[in-house]
PASEBA-1860 file (N, C-alpha, C; in nm, 3 decimals):
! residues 277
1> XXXXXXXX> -3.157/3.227/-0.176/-3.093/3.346/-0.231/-3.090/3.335/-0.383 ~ -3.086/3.420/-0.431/-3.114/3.468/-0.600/-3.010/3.464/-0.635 ~ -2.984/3.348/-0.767/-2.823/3.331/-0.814/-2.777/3.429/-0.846 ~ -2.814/3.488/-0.904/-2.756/3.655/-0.943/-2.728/3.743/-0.839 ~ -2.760/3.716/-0.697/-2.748/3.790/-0.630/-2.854/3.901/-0.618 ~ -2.904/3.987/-0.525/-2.959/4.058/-0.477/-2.987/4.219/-0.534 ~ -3.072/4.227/-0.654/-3.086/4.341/-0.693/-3.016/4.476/-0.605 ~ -3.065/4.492/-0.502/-3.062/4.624/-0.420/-2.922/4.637/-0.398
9> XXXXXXXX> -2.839/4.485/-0.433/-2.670/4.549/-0.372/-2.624/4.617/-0.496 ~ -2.695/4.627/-0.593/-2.644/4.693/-0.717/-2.547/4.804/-0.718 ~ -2.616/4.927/-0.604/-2.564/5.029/-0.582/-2.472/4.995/-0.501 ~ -2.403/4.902/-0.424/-2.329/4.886/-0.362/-2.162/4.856/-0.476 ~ -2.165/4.819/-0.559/-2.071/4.848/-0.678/-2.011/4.928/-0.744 ~ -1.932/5.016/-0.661/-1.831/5.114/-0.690/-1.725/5.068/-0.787 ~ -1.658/5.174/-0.818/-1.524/5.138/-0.875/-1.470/5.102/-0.773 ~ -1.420/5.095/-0.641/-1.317/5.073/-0.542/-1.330/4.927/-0.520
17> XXXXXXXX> -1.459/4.869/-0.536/-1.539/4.734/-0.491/-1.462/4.655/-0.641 ~ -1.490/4.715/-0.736/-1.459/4.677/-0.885/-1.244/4.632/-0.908 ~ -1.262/4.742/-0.843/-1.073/4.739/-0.867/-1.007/4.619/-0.745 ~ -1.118/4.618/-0.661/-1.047/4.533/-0.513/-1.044/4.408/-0.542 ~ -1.153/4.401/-0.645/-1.188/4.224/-0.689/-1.105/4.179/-0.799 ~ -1.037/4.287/-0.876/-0.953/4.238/-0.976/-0.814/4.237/-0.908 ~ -0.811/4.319/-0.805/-0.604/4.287/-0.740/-0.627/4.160/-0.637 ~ -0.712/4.174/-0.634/-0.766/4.001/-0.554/-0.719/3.855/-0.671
25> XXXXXXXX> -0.801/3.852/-0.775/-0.831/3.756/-0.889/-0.801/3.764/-0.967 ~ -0.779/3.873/-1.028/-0.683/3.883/-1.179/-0.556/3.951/-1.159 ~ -0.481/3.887/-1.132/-0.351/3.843/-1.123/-0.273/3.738/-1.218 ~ -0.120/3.809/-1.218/-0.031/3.695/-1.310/-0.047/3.569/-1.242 ~ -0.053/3.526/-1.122/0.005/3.387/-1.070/-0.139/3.305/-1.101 ~ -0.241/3.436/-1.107/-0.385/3.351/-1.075/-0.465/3.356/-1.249 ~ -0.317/3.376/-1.353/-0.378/3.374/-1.539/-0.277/3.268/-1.600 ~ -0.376/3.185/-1.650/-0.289/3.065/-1.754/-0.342/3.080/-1.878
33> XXXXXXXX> -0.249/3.087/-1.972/-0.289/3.144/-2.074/-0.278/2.989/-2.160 ~ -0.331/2.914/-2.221/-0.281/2.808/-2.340/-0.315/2.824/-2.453 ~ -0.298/2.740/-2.546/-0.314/2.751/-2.712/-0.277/2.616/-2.766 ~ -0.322/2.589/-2.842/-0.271/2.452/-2.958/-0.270/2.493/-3.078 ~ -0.234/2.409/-3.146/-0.179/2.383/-3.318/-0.073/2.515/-3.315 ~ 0.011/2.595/-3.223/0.114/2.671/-3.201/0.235/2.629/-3.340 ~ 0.286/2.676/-3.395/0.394/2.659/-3.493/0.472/2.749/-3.452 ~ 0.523/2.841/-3.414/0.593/2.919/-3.391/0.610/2.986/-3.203
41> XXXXXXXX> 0.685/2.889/-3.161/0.633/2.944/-3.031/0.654/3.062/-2.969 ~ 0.779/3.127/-3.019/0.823/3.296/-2.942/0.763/3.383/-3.018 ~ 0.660/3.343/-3.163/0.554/3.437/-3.178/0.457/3.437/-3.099 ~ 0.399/3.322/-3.054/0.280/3.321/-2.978/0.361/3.376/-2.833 ~ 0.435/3.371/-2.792/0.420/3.434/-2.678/0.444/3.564/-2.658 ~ 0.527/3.615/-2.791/0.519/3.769/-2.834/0.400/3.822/-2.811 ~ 0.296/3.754/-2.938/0.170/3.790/-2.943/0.083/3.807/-2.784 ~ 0.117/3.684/-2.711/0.041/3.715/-2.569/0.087/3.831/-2.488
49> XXXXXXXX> 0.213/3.857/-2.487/0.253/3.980/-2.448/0.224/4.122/-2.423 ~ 0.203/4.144/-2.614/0.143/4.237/-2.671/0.023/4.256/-2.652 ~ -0.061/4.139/-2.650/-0.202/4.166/-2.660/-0.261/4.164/-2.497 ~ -0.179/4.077/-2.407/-0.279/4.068/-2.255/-0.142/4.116/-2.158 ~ -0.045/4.181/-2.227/0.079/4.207/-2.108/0.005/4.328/-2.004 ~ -0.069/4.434/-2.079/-0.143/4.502/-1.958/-0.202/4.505/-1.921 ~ -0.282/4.389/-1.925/-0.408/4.365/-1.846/-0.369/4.292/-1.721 ~ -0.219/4.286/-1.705/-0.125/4.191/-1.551/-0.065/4.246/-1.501
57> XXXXXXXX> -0.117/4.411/-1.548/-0.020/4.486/-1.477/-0.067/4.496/-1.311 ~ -0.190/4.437/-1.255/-0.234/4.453/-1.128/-0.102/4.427/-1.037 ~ -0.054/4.504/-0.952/0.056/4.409/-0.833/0.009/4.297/-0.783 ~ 0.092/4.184/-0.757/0.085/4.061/-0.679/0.067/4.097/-0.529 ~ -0.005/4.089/-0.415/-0.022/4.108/-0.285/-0.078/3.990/-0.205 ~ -0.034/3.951/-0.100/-0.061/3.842/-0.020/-0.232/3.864/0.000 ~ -0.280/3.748/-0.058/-0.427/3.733/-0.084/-0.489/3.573/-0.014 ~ -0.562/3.538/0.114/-0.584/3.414/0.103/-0.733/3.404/0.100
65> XXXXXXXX> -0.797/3.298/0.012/-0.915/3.318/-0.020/-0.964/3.224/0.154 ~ -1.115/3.238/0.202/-1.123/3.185/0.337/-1.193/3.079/0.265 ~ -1.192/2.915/0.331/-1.230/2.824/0.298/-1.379/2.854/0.337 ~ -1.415/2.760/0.239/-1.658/2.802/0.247/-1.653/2.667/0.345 ~ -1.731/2.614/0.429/-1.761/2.571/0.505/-1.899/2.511/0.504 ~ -1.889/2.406/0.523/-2.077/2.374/0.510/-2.141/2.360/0.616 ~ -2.299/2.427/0.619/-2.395/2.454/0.659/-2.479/2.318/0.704 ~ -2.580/2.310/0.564/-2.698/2.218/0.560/-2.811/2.300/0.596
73> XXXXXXXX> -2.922/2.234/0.616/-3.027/2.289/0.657/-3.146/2.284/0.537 ~ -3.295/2.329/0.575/-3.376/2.326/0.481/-3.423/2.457/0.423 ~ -3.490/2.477/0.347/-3.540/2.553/0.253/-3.678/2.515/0.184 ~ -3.776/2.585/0.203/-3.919/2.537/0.132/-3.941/2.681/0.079 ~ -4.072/2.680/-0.062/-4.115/2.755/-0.098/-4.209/2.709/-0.187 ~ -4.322/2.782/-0.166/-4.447/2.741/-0.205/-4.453/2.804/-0.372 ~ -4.532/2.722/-0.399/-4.570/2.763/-0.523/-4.660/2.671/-0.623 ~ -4.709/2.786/-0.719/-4.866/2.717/-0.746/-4.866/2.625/-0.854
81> XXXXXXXX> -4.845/2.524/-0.830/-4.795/2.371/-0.874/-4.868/2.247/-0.835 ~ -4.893/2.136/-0.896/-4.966/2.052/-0.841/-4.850/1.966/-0.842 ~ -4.726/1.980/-0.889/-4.602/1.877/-0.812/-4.495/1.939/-0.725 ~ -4.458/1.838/-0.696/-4.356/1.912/-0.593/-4.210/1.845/-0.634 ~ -4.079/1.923/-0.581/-3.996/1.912/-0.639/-3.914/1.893/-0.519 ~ -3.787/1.801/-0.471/-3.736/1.783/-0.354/-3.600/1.777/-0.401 ~ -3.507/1.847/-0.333/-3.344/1.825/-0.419/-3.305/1.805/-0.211 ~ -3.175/1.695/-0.211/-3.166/1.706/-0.077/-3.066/1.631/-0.135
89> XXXXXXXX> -2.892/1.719/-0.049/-2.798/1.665/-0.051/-2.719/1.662/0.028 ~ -2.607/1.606/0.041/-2.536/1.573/0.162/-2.357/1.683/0.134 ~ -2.300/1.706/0.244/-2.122/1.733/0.218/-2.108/1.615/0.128 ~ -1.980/1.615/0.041/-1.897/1.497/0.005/-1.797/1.540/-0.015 ~ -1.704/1.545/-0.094/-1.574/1.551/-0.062/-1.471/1.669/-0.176 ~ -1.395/1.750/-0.168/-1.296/1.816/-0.263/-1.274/1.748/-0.365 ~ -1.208/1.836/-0.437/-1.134/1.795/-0.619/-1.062/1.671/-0.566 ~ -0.943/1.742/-0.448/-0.799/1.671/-0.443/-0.827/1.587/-0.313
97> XXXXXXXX> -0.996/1.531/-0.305/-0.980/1.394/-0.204/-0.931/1.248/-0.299 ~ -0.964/1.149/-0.226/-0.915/1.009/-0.301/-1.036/0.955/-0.326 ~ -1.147/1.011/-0.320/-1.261/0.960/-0.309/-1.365/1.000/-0.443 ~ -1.314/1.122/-0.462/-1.395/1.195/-0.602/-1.424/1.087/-0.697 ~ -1.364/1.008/-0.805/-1.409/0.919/-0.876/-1.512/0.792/-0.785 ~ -1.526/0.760/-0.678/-1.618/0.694/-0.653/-1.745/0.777/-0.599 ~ -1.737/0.914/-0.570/-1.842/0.990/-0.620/-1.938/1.007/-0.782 ~ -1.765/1.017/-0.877/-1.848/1.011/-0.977/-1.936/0.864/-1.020
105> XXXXXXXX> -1.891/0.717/-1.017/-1.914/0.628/-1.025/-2.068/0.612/-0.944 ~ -2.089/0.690/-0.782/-2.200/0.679/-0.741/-2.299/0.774/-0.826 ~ -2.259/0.871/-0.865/-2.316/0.950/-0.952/-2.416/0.851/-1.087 ~ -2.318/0.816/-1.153/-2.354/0.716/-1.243/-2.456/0.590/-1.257 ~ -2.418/0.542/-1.099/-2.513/0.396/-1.073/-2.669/0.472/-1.078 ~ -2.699/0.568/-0.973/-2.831/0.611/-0.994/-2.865/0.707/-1.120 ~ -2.776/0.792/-1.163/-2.836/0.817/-1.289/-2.919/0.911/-1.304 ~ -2.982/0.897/-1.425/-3.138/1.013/-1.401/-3.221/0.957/-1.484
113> XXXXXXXX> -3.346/1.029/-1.457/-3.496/0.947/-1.582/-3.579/1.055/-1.512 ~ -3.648/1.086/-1.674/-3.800/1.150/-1.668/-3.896/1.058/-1.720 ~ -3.983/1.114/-1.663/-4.158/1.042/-1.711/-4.150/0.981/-1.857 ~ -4.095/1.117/-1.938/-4.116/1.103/-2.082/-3.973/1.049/-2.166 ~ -3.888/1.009/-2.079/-3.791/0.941/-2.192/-3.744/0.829/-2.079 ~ -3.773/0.726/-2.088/-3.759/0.644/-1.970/-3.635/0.545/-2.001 ~ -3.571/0.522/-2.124/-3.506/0.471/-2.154/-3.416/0.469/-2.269 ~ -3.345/0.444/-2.353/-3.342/0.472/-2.491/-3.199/0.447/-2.503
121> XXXXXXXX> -3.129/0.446/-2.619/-2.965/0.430/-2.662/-2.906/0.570/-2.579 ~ -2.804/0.525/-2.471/-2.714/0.634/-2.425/-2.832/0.714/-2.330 ~ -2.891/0.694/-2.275/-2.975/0.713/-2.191/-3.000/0.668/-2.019 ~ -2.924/0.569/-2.030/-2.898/0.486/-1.894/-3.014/0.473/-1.850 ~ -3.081/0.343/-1.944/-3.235/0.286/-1.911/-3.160/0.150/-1.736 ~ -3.033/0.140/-1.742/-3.022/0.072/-1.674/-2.977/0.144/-1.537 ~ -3.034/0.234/-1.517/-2.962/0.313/-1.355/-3.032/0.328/-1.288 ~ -3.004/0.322/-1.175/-3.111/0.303/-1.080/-3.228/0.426/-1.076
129> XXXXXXXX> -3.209/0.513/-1.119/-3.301/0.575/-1.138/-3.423/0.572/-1.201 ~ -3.422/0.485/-1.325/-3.477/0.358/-1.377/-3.534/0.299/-1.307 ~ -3.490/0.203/-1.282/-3.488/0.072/-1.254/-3.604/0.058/-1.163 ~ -3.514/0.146/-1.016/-3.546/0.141/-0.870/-3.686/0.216/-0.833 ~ -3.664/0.342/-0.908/-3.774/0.471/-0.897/-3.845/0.500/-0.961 ~ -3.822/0.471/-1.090/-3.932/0.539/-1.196/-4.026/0.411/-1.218 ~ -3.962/0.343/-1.244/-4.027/0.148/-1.290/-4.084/0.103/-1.164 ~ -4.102/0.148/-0.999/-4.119/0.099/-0.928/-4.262/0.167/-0.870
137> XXXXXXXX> -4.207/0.290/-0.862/-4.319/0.382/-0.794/-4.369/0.461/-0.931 ~ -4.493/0.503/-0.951/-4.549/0.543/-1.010/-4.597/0.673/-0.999 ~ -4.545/0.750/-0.902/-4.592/0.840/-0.872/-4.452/0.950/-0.892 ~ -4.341/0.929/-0.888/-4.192/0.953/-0.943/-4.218/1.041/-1.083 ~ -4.219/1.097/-1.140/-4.231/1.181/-1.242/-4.062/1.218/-1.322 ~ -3.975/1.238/-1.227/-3.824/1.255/-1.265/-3.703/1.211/-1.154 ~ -3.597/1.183/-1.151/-3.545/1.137/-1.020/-3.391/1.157/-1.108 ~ -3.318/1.231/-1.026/-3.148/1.187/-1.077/-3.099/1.239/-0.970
145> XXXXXXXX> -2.948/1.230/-0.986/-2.820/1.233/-0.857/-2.792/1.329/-0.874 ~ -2.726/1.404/-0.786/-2.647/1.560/-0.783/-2.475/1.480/-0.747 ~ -2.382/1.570/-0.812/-2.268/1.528/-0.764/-2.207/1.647/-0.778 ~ -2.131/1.728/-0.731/-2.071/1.840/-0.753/-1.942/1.871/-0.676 ~ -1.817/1.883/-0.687/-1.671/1.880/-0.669/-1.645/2.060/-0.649 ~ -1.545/2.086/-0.514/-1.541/2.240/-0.561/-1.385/2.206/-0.490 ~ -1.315/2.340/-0.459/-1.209/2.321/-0.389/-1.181/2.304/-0.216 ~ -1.282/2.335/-0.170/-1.286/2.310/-0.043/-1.370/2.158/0.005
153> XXXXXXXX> -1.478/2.158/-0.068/-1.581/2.030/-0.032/-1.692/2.014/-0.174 ~ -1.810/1.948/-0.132/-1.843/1.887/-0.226/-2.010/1.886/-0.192 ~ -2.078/1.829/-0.284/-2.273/1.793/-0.239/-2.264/1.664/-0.335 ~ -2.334/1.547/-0.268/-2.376/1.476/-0.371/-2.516/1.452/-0.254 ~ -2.601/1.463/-0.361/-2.760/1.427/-0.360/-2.816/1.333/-0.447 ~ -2.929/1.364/-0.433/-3.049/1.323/-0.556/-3.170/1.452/-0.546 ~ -3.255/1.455/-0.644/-3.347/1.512/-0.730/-3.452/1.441/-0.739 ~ -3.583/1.473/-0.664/-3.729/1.404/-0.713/-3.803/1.495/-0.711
161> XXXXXXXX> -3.924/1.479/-0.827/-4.032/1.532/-0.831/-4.171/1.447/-0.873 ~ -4.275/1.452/-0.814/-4.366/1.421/-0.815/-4.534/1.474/-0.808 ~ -4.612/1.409/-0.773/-4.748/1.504/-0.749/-4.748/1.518/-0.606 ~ -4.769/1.619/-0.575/-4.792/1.692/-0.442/-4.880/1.610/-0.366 ~ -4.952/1.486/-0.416/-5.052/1.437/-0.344/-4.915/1.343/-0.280 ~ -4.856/1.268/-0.324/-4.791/1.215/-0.278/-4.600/1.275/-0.254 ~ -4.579/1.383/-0.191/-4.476/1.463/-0.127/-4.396/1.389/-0.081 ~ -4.450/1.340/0.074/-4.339/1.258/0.201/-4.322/1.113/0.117
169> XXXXXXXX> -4.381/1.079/0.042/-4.344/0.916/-0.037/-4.206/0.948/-0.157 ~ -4.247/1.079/-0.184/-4.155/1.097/-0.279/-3.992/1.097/-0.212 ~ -3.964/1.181/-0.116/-3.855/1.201/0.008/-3.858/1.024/0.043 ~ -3.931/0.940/0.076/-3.940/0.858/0.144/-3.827/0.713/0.040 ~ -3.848/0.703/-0.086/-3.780/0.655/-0.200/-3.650/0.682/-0.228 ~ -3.610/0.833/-0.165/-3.543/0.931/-0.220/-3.441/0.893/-0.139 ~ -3.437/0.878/-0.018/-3.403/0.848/0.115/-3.315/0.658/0.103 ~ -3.411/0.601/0.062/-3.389/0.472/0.035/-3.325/0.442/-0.054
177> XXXXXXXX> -3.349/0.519/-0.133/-3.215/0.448/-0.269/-3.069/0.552/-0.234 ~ -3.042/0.651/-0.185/-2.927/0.699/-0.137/-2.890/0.580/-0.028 ~ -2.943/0.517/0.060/-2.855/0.461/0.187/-2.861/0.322/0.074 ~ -2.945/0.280/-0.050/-2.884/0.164/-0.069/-2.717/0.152/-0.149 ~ -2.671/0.254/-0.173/-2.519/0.301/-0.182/-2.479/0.263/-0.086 ~ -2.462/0.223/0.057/-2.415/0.179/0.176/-2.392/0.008/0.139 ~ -2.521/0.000/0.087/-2.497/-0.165/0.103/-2.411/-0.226/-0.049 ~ -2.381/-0.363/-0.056/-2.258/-0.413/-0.180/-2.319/-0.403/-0.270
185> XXXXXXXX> -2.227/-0.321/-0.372/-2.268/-0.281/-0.512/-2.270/-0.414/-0.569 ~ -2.318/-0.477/-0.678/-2.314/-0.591/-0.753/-2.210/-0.564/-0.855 ~ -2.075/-0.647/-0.849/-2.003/-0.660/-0.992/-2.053/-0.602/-1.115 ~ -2.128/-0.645/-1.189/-2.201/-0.596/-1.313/-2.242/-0.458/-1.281 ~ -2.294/-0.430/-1.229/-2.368/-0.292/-1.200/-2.230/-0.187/-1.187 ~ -2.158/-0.205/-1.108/-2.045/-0.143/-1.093/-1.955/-0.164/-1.256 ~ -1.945/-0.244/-1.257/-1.840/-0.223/-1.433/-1.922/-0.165/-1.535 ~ -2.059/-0.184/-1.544/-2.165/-0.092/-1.641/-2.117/0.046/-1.582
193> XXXXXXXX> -2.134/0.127/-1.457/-2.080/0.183/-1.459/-1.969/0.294/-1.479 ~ -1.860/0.181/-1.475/-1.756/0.213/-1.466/-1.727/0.264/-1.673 ~ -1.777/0.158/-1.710/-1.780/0.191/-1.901/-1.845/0.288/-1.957 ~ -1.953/0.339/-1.857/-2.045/0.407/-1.912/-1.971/0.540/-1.853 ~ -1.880/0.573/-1.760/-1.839/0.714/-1.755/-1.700/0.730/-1.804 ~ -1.633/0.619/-1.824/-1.531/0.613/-1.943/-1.563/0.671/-2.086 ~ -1.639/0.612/-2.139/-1.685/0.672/-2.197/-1.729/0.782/-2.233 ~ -1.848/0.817/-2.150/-1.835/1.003/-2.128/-1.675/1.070/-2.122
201> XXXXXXXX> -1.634/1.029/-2.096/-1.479/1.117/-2.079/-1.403/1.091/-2.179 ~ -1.387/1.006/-2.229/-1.329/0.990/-2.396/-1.394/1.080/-2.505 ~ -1.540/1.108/-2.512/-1.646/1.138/-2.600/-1.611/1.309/-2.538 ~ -1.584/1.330/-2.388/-1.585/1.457/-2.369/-1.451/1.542/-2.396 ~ -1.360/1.465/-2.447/-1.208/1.499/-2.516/-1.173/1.444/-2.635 ~ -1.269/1.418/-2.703/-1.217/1.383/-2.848/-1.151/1.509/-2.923 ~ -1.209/1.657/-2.895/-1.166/1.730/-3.002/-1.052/1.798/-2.901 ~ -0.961/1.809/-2.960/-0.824/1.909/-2.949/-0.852/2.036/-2.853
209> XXXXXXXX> -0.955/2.095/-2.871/-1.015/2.218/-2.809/-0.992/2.134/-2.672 ~ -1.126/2.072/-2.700/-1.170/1.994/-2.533/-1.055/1.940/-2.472 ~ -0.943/1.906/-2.512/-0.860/1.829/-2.423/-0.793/1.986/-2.354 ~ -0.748/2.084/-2.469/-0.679/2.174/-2.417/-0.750/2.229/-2.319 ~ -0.891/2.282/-2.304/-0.934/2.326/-2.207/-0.922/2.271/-2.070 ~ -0.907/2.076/-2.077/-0.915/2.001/-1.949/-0.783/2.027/-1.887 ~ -0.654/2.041/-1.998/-0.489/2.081/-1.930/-0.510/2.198/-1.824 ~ -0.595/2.314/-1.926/-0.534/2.434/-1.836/-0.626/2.412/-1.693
217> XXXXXXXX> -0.781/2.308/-1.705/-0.826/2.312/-1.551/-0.775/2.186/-1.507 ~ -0.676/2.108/-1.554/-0.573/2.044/-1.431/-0.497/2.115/-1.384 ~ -0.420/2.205/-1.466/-0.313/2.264/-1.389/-0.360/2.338/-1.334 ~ -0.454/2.457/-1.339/-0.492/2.518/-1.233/-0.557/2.479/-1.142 ~ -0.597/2.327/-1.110/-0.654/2.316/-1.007/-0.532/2.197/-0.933 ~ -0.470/2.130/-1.003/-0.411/2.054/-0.944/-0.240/2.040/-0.959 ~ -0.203/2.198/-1.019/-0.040/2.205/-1.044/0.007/2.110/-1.124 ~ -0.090/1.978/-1.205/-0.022/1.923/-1.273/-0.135/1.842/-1.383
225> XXXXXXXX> -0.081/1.775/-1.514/-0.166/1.721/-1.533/-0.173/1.549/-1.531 ~ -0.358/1.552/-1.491/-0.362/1.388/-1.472/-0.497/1.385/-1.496 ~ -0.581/1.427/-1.651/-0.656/1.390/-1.717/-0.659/1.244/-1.760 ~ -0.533/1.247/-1.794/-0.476/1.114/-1.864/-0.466/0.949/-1.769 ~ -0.522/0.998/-1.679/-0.524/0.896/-1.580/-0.646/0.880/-1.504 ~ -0.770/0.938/-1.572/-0.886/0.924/-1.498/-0.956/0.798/-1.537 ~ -0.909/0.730/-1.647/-1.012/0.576/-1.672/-0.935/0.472/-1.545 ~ -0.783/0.529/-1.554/-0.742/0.419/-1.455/-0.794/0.488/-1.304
233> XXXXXXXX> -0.811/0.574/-1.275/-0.805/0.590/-1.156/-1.007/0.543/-1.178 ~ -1.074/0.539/-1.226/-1.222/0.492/-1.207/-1.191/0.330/-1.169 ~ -1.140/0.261/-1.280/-1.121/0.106/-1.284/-1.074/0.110/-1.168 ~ -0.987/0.147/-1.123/-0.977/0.064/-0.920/-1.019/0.124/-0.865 ~ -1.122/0.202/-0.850/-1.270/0.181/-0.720/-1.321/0.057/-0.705 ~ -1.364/0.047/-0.629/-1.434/-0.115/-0.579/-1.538/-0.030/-0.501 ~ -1.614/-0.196/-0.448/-1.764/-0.111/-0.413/-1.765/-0.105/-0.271 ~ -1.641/-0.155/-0.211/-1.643/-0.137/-0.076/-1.622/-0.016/-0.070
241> XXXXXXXX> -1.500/0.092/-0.170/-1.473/0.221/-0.130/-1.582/0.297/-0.166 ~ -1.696/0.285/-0.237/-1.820/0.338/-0.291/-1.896/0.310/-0.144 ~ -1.888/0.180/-0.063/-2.031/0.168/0.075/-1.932/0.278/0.158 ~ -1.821/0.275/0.147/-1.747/0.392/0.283/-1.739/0.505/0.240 ~ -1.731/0.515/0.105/-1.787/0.703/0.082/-1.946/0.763/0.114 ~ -2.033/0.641/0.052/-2.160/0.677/0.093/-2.200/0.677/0.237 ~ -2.110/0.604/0.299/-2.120/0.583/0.429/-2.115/0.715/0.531 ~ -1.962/0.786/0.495/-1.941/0.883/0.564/-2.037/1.036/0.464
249> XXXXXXXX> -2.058/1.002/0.392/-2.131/1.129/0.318/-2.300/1.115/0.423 ~ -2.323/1.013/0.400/-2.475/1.000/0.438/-2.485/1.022/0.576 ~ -2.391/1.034/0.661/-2.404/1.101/0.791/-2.357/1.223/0.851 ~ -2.390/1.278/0.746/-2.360/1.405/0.748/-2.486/1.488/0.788 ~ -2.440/1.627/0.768/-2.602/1.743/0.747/-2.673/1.740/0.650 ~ -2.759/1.735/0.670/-2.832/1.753/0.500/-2.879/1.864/0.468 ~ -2.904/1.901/0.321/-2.934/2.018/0.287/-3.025/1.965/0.183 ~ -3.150/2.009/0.195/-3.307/1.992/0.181/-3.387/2.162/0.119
257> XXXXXXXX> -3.419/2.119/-0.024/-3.529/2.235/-0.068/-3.665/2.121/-0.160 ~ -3.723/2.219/-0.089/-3.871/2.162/-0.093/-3.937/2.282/-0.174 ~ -3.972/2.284/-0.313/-4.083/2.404/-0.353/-4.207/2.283/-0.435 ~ -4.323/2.336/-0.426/-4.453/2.299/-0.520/-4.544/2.362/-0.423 ~ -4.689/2.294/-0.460/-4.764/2.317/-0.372/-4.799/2.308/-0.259 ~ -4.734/2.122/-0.246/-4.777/2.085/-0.084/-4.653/2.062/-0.004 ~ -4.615/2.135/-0.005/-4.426/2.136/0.072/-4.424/2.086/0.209 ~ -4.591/2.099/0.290/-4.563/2.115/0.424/-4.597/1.942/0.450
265> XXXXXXXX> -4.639/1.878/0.345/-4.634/1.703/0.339/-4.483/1.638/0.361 ~ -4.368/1.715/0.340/-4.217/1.666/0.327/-4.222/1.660/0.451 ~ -4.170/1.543/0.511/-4.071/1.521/0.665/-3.966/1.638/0.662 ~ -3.921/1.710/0.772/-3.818/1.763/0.836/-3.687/1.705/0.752 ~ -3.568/1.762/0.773/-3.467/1.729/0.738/-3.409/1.661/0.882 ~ -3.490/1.680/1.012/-3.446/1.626/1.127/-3.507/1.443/1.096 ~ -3.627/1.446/1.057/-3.631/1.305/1.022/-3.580/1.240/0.895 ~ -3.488/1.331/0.801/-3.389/1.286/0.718/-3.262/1.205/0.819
273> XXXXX> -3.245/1.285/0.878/-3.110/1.239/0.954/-3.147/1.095/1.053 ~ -3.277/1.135/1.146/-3.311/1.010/1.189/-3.325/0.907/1.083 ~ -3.363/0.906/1.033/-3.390/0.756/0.930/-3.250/0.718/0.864 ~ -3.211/0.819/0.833/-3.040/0.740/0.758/-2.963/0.711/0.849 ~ -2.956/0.759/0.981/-2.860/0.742/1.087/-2.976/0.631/1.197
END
C-alpha cells in the first residue's frame, strides 16, 4: 500500500470525514502544549489561551482508539534492477514493555554498513553488520537492523540488499545473524554497545529544544517523565534478557518484502519460520 495512501480515496474527504477526525484527535485531553526559557509564567499561559484557546473548543466525547494487531506475511514486487532488496521483520514489543531498551541495544549490536562507507569514526565499523555481513560475504552490498516501538507493539528486523544473482544467500545470512541474537552476547560487545547508544542519547539532548521536545513525548506517552533514566535503564540489560527477547521475537510471524529483479530466488517466509523455529 502507498504511504500516502490511495489516490482515488481523495474524493472520499468531505468536510464531515474532516470534522470527525478532529473531535476524535484534537482534543484538550489529547493537546500538550510546552515551552522553555518561560520568565513570566501567567503571561505565557495568557498568551496560550489567547492564541490556541479556540482551536479546543472541539467537545470531549468518549473516544477509544482499537488496538492495530499484527499480521505478518509477504510482499514481493518486481522491478527492473539487477539487485534485490529484502527487509523481513518480526512483532517485538510496545513503548511501555520491559524489554524496549534491549531491543534498542539489539538494534545497536548489528548496526548498519554500506558497500561504500564500511567503516569510519562514529560509524560502527564494529557491528555486526560489519563485521559478520559485509566483511564476510561479498555479495552483501548494505545490511542494517529495523527496530521500531509504537503503542500497541513493535517490528524489529534487518535490511539486505544485494545482486539478484545471489537473492536466497542474501535472506540466507540475513536469517543467521538475527537467530545469532539467541545465542550469549560477549561482555565487550554488549558494553560497546551499551556506550555507543548512550551516547547517541546524550548527543540527541544536548540542546534545550531537544530535551523539551523528549518531556512533552514522555508525558504523552507515558504520563510521566523518565528520559532521565534511560542510560540506567540500558546499563542493566544483560545478554541473557537480549537471548529471551530475541528468543520470543524470532518466533513469531514474519513479515517479508522482497522487490528487485529476481524476487522469485527468495525462500517463502514459510521457510523463514522453518529455519528459525
Amino acid at each position: 500500500m502507498p504511504r500516502n495512501g490511495l489516490e482515488s480515496n481523495v474524493g472520499n474527504l468531505d468536510a464531515r470525514v474532516l470534522q470527525q477526525f478532529i473531535m476524535d484527535n484534537v482534543t484538550p485531553k489529547k493537546c500538550l502544549i510546552v515551552a522553555n526559557g518561560v520568565k513570566n509564567h501567567k503571561e505565557y499561559v495568557d498568551l496560550v489561551r489567547e492564541r490556541l484557546g479556540d482551536l479546543l473548543a472541539v467537545p470531549e466525547h468518549q473516544y477509544t482508539r482499537e488496538a492495530s494487531k499484527y499480521i505478518g506475511g509477504e510482499y514481493r514486487t518486481w522491478t527492473e534492477s539487477p539487485a534485490t532488496n529484502i527487509t523481513l521483520a518480526f512483532e517485538s514489543v510496545p513503548w511501555s514493555h520491559e524489554d524496549v531498551h534491549a531491543f534498542y541495544l539489539m538494534n545497536t549490536i548489528i548496526g548498519n554498513a554500506t558497500a561504500f562507507s564500511s567503516g569510519g569514526p562514529g560509524k560502527g565499523m564494529y557491528c555486526r553488520a560489519v563485521t559478520n555481513l559485509m566483511q564476510q560475504n561479498d555479495f552483501v552490498d548494505s545490511a542494517s537492523s529495523i527496530n521500531s516501538h509504537f503503542t500497541d507493539s513493535g517490528l524489529f528486523g534487518i535490511q539486505l540488499e544485494g545482486p539478484g544473482s545471489h537473492s536466497a544467500e542474501l535472506l540466507q545470512v540475513g536469517l543467521e545473524e538475527l537467530s545469532r541474537l539467541r545465542d550469549p552476547i560477549p561482555d565487550h560487545e554488549l558494553n560497546r554497545a551499551k556506550n555507543i547508544l548512550k551516547m547517541n542519547v546524550m548527543m540527541a539532548m544536548e540542546r534545550q529544544d531537544d530535551r523539551l521536545e523528549e518531556m512533552a513525548r514522555n508525558f504523552m506517552t507515558f504520563g510521566d517523565l523518565n528520559f532521565h533514566q534511560y542510560c540506567d535503564k540500558l546499563d542493566a540489560v544483560t545478554g541473557e534478557q537480549i537471548n529471551r527477547a530475541a528468543t520470543m521475537c524470532l518466533s513469531g510471524k514474519p513479515t517479508m518484502i522482497v522487490t528487485g529483479g529476481a524476487i522469485n530466488m527468495v525462500p517463502t517466509i514459510t521457510d523463514v519460520s522453518r529455519q528459525l523455529n
